[in-house]
Backbone bond lengths (Angstrom), bond angles and torsions (degrees), N, CA, C in turn:
res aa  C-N    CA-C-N  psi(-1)  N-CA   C-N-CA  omega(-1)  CA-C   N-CA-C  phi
1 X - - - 1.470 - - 1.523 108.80 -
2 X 1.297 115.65 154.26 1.674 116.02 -171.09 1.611 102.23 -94.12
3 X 1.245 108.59 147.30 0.950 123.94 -178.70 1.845 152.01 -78.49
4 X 0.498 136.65 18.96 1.923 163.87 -174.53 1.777 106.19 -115.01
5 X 1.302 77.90 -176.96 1.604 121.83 -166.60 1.727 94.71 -42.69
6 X 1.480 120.44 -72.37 0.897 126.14 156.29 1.800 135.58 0.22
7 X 1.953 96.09 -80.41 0.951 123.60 176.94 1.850 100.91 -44.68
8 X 1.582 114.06 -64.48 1.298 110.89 -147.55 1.757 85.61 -81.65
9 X 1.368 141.13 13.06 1.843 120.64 172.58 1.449 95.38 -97.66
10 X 1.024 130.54 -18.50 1.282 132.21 171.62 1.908 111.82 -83.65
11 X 1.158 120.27 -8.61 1.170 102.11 -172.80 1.619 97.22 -107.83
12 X 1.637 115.44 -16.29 1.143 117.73 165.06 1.629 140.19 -79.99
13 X 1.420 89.75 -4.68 1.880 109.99 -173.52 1.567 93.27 -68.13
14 X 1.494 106.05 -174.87 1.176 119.17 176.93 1.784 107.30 -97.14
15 X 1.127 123.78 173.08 2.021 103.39 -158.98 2.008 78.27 -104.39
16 X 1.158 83.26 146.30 1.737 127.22 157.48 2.549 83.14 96.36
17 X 0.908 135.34 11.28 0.950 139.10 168.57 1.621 94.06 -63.55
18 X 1.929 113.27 160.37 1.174 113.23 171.65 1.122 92.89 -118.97
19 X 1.620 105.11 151.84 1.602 121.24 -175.79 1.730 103.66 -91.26
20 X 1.358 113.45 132.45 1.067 128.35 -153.85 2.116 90.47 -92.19
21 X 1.203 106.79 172.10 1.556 102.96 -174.32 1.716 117.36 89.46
22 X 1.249 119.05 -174.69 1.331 113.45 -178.01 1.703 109.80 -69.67
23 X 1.246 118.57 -38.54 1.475 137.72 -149.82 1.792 80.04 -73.09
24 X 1.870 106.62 133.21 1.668 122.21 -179.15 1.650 91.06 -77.26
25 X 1.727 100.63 151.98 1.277 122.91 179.84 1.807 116.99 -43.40
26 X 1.159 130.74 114.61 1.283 126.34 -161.87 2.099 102.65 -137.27
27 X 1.078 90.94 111.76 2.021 115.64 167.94 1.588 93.31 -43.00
28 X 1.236 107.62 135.39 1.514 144.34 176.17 1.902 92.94 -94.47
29 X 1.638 90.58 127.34 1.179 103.67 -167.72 1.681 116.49 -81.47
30 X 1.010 125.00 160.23 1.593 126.71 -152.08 1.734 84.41 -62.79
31 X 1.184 92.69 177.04 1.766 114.68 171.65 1.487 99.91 -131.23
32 X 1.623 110.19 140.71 1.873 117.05 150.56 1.416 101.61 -69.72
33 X 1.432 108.93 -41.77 1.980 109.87 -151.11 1.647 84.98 -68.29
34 X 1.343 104.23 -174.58 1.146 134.67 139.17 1.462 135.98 -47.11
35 X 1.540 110.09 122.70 1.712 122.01 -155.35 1.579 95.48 -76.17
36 X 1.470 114.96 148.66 1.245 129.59 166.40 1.678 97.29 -61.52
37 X 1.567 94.95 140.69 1.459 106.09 -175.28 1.938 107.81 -91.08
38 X 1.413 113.11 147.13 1.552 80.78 -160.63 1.552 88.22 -102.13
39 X 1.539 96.24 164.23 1.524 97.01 171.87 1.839 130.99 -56.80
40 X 1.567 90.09 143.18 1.585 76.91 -178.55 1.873 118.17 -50.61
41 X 1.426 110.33 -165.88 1.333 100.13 163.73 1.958 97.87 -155.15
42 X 1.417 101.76 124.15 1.169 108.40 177.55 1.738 113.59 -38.78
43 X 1.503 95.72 144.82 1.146 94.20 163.60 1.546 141.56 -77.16
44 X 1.506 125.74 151.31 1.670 98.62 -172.10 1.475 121.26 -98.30
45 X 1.414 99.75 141.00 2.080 110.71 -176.13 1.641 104.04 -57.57
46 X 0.797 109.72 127.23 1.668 111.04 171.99 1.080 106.61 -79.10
47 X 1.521 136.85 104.02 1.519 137.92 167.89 1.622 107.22 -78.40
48 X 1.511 119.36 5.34 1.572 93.73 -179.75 2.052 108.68 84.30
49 X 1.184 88.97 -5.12 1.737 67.44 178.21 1.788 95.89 -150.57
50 X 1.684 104.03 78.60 1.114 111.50 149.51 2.157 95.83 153.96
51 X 0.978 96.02 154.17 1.555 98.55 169.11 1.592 123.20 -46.01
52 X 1.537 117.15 139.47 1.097 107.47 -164.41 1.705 111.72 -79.15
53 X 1.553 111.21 169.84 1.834 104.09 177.38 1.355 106.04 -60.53
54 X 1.584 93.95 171.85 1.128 119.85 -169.95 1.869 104.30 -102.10
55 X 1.656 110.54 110.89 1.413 107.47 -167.62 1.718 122.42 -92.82
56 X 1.527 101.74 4.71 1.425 105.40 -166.46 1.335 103.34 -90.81
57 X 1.078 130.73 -23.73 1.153 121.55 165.38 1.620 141.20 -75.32
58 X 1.579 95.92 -22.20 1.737 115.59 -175.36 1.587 99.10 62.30
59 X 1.056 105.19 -52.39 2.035 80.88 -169.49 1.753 109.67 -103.00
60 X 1.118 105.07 6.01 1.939 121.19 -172.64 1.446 96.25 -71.10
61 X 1.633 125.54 130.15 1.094 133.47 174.63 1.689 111.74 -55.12
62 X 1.332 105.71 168.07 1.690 83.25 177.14 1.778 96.14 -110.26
63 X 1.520 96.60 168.19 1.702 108.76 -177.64 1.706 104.30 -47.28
64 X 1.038 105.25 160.72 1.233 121.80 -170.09 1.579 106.00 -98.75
65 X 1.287 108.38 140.55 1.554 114.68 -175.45 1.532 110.07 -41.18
66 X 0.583 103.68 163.73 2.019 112.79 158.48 1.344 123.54 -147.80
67 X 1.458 106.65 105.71 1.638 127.13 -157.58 1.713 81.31 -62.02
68 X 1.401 92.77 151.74 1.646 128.15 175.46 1.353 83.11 -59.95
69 X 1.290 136.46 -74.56 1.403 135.52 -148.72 1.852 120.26 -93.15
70 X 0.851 94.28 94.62 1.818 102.04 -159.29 1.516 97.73 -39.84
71 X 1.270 131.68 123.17 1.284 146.62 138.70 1.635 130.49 -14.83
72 X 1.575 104.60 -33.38 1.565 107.34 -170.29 1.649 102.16 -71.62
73 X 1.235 94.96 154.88 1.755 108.62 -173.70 1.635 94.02 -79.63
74 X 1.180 133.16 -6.33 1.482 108.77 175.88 1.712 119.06 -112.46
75 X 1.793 100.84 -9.10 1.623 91.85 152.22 1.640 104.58 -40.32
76 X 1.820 85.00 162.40 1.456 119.41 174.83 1.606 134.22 172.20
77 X 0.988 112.54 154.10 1.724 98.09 -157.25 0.618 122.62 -69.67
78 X 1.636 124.79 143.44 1.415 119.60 -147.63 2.189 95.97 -124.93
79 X 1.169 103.10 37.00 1.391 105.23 -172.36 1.336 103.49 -84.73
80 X 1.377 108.13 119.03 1.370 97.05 177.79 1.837 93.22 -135.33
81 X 1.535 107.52 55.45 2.121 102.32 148.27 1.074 127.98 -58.13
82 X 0.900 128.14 -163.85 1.258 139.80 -164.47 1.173 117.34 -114.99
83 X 1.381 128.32 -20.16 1.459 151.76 125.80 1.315 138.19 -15.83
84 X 1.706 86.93 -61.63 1.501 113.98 -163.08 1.870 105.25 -68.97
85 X 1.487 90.47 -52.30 1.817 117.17 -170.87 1.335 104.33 -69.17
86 X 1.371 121.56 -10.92 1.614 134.74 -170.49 1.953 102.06 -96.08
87 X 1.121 104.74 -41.82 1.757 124.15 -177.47 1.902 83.36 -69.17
88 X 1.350 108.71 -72.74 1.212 104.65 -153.28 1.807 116.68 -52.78
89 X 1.609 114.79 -18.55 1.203 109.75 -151.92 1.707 86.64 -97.67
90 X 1.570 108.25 -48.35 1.945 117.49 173.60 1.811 100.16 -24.69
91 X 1.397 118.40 -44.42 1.435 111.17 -153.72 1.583 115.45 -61.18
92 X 1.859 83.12 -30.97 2.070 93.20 -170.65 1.640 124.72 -88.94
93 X 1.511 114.06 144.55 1.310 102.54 -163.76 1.518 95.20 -67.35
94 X 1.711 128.95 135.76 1.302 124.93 149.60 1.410 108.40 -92.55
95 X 1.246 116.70 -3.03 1.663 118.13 169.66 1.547 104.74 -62.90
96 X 0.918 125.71 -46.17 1.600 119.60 162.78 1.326 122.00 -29.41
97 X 1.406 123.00 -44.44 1.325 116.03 172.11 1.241 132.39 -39.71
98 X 1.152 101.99 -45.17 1.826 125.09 -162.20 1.753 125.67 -43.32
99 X 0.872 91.47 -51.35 2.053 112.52 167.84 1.323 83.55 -50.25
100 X 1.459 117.55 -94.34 1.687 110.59 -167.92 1.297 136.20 -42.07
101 X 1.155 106.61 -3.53 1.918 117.05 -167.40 1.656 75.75 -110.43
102 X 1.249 142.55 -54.31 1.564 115.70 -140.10 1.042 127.09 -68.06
103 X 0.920 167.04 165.68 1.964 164.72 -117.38 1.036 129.15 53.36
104 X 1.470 126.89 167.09 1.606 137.48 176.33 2.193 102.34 -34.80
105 X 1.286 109.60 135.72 0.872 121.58 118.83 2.192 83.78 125.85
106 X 1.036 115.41 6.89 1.756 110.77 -178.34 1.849 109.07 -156.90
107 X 1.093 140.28 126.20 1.284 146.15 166.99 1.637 96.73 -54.31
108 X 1.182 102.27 147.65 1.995 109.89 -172.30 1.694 84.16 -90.39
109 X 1.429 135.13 -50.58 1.599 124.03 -149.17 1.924 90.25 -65.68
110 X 1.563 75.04 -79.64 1.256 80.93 -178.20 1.632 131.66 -33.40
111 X 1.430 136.15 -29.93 1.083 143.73 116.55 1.584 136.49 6.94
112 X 1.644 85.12 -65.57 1.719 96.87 -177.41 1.099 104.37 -73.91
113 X 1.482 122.63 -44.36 1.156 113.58 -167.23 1.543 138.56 -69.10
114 X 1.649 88.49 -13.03 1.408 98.16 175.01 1.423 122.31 -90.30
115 X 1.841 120.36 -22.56 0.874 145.21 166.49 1.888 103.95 -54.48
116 X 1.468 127.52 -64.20 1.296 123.37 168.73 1.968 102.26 -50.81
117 X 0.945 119.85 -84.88 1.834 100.67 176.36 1.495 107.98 -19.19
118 X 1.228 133.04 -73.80 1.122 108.05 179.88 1.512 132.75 -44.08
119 X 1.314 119.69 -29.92 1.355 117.16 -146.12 2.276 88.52 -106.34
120 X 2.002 108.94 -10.87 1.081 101.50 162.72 1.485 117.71 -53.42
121 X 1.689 108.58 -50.08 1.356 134.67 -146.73 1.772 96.42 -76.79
122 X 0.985 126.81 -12.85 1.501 137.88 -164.90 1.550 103.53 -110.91
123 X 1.219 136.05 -27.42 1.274 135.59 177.18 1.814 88.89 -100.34
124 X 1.325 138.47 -18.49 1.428 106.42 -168.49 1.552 94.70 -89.79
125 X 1.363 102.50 -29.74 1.767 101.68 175.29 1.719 123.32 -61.16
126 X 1.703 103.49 -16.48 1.097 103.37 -177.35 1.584 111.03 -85.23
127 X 1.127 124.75 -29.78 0.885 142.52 170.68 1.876 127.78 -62.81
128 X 1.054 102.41 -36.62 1.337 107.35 -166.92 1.821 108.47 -124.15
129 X 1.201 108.66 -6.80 1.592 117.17 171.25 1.350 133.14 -163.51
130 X 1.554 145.59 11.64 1.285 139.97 104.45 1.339 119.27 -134.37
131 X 0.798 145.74 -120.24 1.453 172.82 169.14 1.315 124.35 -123.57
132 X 1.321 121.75 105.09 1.797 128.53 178.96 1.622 100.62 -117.27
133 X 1.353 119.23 -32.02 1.325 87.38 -177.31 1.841 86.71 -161.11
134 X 1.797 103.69 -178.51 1.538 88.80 -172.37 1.242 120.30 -42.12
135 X 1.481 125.65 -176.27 1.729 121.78 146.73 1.753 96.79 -77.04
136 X 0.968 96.46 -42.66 1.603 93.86 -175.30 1.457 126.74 -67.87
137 X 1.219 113.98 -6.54 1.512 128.54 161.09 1.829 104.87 -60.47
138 X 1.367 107.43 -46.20 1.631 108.18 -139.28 1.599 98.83 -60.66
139 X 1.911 115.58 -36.73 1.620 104.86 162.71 1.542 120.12 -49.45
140 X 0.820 132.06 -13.38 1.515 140.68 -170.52 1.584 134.09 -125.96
141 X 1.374 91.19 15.00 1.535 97.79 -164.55 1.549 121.34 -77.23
142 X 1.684 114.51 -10.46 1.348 106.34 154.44 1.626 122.67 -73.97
143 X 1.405 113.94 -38.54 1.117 115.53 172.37 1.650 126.00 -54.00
144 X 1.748 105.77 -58.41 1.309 114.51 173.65 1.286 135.74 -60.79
145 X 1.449 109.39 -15.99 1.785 116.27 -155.40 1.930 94.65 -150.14
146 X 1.075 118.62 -42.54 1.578 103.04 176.38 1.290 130.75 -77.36
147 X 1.960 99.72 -44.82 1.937 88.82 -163.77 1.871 74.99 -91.76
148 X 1.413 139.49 19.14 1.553 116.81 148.39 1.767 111.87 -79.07
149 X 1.667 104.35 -19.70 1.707 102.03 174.52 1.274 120.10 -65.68
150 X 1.612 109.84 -43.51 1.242 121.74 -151.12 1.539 110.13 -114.93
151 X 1.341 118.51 -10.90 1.013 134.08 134.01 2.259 114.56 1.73
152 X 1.336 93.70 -95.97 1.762 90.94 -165.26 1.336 97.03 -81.29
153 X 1.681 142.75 46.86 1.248 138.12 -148.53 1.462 82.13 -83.57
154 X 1.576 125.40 -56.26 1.789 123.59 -157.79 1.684 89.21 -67.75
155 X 1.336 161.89 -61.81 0.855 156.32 155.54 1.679 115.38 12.74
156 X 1.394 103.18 -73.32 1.405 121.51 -176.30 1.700 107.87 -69.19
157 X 1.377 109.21 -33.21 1.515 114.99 -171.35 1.854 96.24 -73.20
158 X 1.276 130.90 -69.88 1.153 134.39 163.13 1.474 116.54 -19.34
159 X 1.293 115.51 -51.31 1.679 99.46 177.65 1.164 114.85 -60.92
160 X 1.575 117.52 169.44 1.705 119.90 168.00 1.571 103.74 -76.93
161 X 1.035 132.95 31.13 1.828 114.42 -162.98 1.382 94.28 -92.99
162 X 1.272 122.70 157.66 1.602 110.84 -169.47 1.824 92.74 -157.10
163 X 1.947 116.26 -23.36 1.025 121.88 146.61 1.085 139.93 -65.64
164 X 1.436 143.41 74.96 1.979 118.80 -172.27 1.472 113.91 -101.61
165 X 1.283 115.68 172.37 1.190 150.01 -178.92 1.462 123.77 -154.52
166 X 1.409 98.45 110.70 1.515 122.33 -167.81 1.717 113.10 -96.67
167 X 1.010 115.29 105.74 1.845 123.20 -156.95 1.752 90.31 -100.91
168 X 1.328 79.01 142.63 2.252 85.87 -171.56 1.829 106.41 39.48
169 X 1.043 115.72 74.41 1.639 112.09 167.44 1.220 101.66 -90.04
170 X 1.657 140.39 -0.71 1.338 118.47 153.49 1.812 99.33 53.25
171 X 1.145 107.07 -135.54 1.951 119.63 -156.93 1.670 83.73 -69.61
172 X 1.346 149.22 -28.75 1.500 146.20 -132.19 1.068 110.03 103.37
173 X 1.362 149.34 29.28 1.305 128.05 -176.83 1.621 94.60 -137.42
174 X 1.357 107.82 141.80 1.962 117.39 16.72 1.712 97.43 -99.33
175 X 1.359 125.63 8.87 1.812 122.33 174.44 1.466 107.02 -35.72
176 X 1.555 112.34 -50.50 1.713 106.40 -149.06 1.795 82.18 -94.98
177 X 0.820 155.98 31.65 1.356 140.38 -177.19 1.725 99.28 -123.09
178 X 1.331 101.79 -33.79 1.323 106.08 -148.58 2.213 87.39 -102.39
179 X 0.852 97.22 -30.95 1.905 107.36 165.12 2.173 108.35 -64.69
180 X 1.471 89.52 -41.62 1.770 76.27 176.71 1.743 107.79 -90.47
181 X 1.257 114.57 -17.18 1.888 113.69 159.34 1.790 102.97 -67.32
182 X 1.115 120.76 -11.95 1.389 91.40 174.39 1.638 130.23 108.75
183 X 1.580 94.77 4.21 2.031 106.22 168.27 0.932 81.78 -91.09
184 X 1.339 95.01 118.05 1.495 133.81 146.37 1.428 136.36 -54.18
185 X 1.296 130.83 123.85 1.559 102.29 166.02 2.016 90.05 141.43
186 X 1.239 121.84 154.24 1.169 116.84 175.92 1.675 128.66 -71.74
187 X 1.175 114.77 127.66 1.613 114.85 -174.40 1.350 115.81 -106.42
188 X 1.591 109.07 144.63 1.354 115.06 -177.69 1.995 102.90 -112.31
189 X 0.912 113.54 87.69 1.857 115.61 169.23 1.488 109.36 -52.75
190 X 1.600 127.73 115.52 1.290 107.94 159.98 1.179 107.62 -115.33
191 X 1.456 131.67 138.11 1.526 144.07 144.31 0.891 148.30 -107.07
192 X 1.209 150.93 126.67 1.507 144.01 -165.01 1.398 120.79 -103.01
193 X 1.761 113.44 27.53 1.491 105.01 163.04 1.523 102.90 -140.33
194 X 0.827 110.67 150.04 1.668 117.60 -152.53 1.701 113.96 -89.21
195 X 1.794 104.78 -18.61 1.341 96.01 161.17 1.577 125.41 -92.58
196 X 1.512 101.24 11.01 1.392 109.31 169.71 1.389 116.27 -65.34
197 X 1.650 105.81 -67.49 1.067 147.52 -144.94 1.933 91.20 -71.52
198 X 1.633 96.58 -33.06 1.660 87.09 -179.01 1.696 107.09 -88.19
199 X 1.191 126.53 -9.74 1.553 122.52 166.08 1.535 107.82 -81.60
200 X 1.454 115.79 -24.36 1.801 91.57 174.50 1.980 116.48 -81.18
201 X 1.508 91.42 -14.07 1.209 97.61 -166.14 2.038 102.14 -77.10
202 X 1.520 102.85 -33.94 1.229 96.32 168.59 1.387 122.27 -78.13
203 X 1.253 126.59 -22.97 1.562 143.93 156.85 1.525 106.96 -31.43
204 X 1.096 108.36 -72.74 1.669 112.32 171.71 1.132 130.85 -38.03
205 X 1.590 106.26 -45.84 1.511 106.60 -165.80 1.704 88.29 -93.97
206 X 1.002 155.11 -59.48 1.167 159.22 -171.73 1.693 93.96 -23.41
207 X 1.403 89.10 -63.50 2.026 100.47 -167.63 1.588 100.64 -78.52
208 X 1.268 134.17 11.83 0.950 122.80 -151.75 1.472 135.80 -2.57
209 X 1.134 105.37 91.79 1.794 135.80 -152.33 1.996 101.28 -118.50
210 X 1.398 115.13 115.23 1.638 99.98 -151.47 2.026 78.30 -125.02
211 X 1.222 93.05 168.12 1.655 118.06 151.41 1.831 90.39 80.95
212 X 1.693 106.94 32.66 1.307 99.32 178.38 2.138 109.48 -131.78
213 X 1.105 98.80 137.01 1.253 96.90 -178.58 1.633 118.92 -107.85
214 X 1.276 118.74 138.72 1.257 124.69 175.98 1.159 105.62 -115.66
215 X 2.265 98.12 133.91 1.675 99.37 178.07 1.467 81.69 -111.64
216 X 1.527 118.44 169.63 1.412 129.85 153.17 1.731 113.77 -110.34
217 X 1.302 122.87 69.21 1.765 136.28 -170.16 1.525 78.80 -130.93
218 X 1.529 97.52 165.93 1.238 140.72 153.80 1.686 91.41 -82.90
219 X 1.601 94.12 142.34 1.640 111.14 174.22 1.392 102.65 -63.40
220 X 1.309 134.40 -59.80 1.066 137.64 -170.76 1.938 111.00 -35.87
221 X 1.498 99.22 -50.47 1.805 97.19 -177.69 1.553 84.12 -69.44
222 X 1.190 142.10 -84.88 1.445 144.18 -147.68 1.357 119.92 -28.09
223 X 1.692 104.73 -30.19 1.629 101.11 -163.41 1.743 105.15 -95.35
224 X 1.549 103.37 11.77 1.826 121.08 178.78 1.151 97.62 -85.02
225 X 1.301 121.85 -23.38 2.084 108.85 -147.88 1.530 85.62 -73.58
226 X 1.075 117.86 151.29 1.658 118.79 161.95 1.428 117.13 -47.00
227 X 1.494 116.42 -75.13 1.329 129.94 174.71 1.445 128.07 -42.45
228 X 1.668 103.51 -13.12 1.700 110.42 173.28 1.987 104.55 -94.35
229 X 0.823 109.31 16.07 1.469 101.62 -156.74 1.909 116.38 -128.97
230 X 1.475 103.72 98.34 1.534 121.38 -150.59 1.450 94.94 96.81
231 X 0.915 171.32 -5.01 1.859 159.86 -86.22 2.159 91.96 -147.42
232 X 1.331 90.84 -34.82 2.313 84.88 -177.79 1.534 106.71 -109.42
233 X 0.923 99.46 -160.29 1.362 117.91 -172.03 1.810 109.16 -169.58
234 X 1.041 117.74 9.45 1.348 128.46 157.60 1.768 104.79 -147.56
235 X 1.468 101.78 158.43 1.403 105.60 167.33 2.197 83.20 -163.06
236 X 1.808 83.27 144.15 1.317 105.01 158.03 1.536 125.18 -141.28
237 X 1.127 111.84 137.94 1.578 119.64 167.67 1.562 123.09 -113.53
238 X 1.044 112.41 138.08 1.510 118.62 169.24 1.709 131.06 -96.31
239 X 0.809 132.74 41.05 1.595 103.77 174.73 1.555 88.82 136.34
240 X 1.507 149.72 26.16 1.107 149.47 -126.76 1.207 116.27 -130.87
241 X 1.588 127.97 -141.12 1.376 109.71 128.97 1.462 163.27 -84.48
242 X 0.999 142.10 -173.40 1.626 130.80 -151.59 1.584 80.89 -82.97
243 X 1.849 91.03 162.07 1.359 98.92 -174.96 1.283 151.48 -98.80
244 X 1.668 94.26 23.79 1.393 121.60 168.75 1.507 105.82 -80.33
245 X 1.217 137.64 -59.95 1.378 156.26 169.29 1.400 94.08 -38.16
246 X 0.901 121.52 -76.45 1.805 133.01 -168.17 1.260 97.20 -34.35
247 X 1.531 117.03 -82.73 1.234 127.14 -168.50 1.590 117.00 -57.89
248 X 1.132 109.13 -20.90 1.706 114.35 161.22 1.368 124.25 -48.33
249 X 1.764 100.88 -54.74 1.503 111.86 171.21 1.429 107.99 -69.00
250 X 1.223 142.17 -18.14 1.279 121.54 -137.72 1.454 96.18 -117.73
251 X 1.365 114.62 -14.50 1.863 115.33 -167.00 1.913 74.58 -104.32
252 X 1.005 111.56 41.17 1.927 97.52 173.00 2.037 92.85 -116.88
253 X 1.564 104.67 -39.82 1.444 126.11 163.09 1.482 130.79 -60.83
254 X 1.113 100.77 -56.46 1.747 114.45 -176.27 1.588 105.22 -74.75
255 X 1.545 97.03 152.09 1.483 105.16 -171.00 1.548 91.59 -101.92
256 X 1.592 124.54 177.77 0.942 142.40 -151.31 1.966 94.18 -89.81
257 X 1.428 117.43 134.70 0.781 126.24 159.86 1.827 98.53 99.41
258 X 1.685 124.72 -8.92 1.008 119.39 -158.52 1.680 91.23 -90.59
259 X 1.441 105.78 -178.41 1.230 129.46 178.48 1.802 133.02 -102.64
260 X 1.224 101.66 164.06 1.757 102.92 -168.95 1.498 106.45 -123.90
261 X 0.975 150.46 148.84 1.123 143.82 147.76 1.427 116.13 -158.91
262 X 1.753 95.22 114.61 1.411 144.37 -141.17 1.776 97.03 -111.46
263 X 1.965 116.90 111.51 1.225 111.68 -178.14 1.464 112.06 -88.56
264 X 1.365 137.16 120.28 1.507 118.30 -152.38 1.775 95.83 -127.91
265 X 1.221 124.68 162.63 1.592 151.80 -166.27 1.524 91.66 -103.87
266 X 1.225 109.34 -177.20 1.183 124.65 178.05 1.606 127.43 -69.83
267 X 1.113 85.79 -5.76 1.892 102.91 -170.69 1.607 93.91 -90.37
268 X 1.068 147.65 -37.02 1.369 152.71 -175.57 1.298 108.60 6.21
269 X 1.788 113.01 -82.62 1.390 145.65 -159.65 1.835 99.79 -41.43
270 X 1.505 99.35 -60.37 1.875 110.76 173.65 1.410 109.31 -32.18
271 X 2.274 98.03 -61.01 1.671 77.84 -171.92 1.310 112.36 -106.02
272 X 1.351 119.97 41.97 1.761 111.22 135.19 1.204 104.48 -93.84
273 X 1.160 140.26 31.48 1.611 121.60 175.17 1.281 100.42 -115.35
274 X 1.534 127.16 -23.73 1.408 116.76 -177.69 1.588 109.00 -59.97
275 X 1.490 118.10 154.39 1.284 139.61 -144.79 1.639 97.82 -104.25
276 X 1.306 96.60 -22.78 1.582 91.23 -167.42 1.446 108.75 -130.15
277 X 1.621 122.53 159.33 1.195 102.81 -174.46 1.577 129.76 123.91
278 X 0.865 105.95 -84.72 1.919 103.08 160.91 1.702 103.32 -123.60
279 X 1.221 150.24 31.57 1.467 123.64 150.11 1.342 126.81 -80.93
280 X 1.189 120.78 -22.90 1.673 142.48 145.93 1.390 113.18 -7.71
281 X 1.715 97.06 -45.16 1.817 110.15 -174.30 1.082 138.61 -127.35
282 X 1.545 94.01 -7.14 1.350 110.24 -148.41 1.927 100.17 -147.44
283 X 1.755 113.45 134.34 0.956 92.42 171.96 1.693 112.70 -143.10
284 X 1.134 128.89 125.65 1.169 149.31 -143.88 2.038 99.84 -52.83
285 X 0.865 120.96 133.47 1.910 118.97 -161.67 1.773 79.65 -125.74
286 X 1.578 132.33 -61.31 1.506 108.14 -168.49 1.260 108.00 178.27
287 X 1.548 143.43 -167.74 1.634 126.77 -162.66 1.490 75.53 178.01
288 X 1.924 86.26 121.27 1.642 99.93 -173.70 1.721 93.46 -125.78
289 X 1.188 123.46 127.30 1.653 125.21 169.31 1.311 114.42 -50.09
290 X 1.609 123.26 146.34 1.244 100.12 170.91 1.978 78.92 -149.91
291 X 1.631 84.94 164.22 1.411 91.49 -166.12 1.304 120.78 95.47
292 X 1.748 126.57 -174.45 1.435 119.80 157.44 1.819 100.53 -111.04
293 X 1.286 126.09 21.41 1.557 100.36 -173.40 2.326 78.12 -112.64
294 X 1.249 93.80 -152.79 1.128 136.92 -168.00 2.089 121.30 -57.37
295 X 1.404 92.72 -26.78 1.436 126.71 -171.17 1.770 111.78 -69.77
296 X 0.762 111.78 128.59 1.473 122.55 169.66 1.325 123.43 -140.22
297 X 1.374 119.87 167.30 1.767 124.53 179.99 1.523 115.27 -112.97
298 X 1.353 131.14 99.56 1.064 113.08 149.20 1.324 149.10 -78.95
299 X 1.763 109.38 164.68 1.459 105.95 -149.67 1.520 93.53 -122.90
300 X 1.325 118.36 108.91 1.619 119.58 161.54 1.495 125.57 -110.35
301 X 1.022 102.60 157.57 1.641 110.72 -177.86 1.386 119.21 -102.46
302 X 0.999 126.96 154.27 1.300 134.69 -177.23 1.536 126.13 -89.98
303 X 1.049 125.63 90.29 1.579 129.66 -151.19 1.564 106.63 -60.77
């Protein structure tokens, strides 16, 4: 061991202590004699605001408080009255809807209103039993997640597809948004996480929403079963994977001549430009914006 000032504050500390100064933390060497006895350590006053010390040790620090209000950056309030979810939903325009709801085949009020029930039932679930969509969505969730559902609704109504298949529907969307606008026709939801799959399933019956089936698979097993395969004539995805992949799985489902409609980010344009990949099957019909940001839907055909 080196010798100085250093050397001997470290040989006097208590062992696994770090030696303060330039010199790295260094163990106090055994003793024959007899160990320094350590000081007692008062006992601690219980003020009532935190667990009491820890006495088995006598000199063991005691547990450390634990603030009422958890510290982690991803707490968040978990109030879900009847009040609260009522304040939060009053704030957002549902007048926005309206353009997208109007035409043959759904009433716009009646519409909205069922669309807000849903979108109650989706923030109390978010809140009180997993995760469907940001927390930071839930101020925004007509803006962020509906008029992007309901958005290409005349789009979808105009085609002949009367089969769908909804790839990653996650909470229902855009399936359950675009079912209370009024496409018609029987839907198949697939998801691959099981507390999804049990909020759309209560989604349905709540809204009582019929002639729709929920699987809980990954698309990938689903589009093997025999009986799933040629079986629609529409398929949509939202927010998923890129759209070479997508459309890979999806012309394994769709029958000949049917349709795609693909919800895409800003990156879109790139992957319609790749060369390889889905033209084999698939051939591009048109890409309509929906929303006010960046987002659009494309529309392919089924070769």
């Amino acid at each position: 061991m080196r010798s100085g000032p250093a050397s001997q504050r470290a040989a006097t500390s208590e062992p696994g202590r770090s030696a303060r100064g330039a010199d790295a933390y260094e163990r106090a060497p055994r003793r024959s004699g007899p160990t320094r006895e350590r000081a007692s350590v008062a006992p601690r006053v219980d003020r009532g605001d935190g667990p009491p010390a820890r006495r088995d040790g006598g000199g063991r620090r005691p547990f450390p408080r634990r603030d009422r209000t958890p510290q982690d950056p991803s707490f968040r309030s978990r109030n879900t009255s009847p009040a609260a979810l009522d304040r939060l939903l009053d704030s957002q325009s549902w007048a926005s809807l309206r353009p997208a709801l109007e035409g043959p085949g759904v009433e716009v009020e009646p519409a909205i209103e069922t669309l807000r029930r849903y979108a109650r039932l989706l923030i109390e679930w978010n809140r009180s039993h997993s995760n469907l969509i940001s927390h930071n969505d839930e101020a925004r969730i007509v803006e962020r997640h509906l008029i992007e559902s309901v958005g290409p609704a005349s789009l979808l109504k105009q085609s002949a597809c009367r089969r769908w298949i909804d790839f990653g529907s996650g909470a229902g969307l855009p399936a359950i948004p675009l079912i209370i606008a009024g496409v018609a026709g029987a839907w198949t939801l697939v998801e691959s996480r099981r507390t999804k799959t049990l909020f759309i399933r209560k989604a349905l019956q709540e809204l009582s929403l019929e002639s729709i089936e929920v699987v809980n698979d990954r698309l990938e097993n689903v589009v093997l079963e025999p009986s799933r395969q040629g079986a629609f004539d529409g398929f949509v995805s939202r927010a998923t994977l890129k759209l070479t992949p997508t459309l890979t799985l999806a012309a394994k489902v769709i029958a000949t001549g049917g349709q795609a409609f693909l919800w895409k980010g800003s990156g879109f344009e790139a992957e319609l430009a790749e060369k390889s990949g889905w033209r084999s099957d698939w051939e591009l019909v048109n890409t309509a914006p929906v929303g006010s940001g960046p987002n659009v839907v494309v529309v392919m055909k089924r070769r």
